[in-house]
C-alpha positions as CSV (number, residue, x, y, z in Angstrom):
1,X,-13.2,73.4,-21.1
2,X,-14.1,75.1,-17.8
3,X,-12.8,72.6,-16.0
4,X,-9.3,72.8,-14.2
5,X,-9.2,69.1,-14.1
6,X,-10.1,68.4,-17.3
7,X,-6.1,68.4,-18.9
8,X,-4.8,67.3,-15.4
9,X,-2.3,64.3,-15.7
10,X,-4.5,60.9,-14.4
11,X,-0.6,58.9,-13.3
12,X,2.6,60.2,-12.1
13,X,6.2,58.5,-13.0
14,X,8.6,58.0,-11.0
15,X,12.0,56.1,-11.5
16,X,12.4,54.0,-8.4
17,X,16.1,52.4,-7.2
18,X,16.6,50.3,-4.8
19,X,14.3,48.2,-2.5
20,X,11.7,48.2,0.8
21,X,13.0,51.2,3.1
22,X,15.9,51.9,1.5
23,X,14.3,52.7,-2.1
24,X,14.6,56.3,-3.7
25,X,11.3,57.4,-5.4
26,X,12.4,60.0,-8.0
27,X,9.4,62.2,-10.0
28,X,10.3,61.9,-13.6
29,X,7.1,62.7,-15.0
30,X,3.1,62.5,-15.5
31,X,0.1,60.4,-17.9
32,X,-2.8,60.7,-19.4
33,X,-5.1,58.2,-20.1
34,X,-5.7,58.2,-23.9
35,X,-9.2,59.2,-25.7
36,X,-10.1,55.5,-26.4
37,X,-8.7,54.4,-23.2
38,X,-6.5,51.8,-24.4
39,X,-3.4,53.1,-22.9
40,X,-1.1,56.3,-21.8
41,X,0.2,59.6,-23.2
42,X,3.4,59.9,-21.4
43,X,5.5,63.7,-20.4
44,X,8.6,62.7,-19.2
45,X,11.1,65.2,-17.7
46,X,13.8,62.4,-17.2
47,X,14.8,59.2,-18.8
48,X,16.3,56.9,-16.4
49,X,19.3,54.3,-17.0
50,X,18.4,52.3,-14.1
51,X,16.0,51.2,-11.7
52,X,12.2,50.7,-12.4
53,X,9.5,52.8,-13.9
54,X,6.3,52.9,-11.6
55,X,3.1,54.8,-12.7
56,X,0.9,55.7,-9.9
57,X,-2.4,57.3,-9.9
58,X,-2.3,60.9,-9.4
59,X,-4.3,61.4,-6.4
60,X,-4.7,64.4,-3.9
61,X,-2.3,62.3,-1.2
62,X,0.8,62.9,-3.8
63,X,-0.2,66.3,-4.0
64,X,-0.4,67.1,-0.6
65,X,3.0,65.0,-0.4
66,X,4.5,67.1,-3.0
67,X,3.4,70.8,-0.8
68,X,4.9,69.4,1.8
């Protein structure tokens, strides 16, 4: 495919401790929306032992976060 956004992860994961201001929003991977679009194909870099999981879209504001 041409297309550089064709294999481009659709969600980012993140492993997220604590709460409100004080949380800490670590990167611990990306998704891909499966073929069928039933659910996810997940990368992950990390597995956490604690906190959450949260899977965010993966939209040009993280990226521009990320560059920062």
């Amino acid at each position: 495919m041409t297309d550089t956004t064709a294999n481009r992860p659709s969600h980012r994961l993140f492993n997220v401790t604590g709460d409100g201001d004080n949380a800490r929003w670590t990167d611990i991977g990306v998704a891909w929306t499966t073929r069928d679009g039933k659910g996810f194909t997940l990368s992950l870099n990390a597995v956490p032992i604690n906190g959450r999981v949260v899977m965010r879209a993966n939209d040009s504001k993280d990226d521009k976060k990320k560059g920062s």
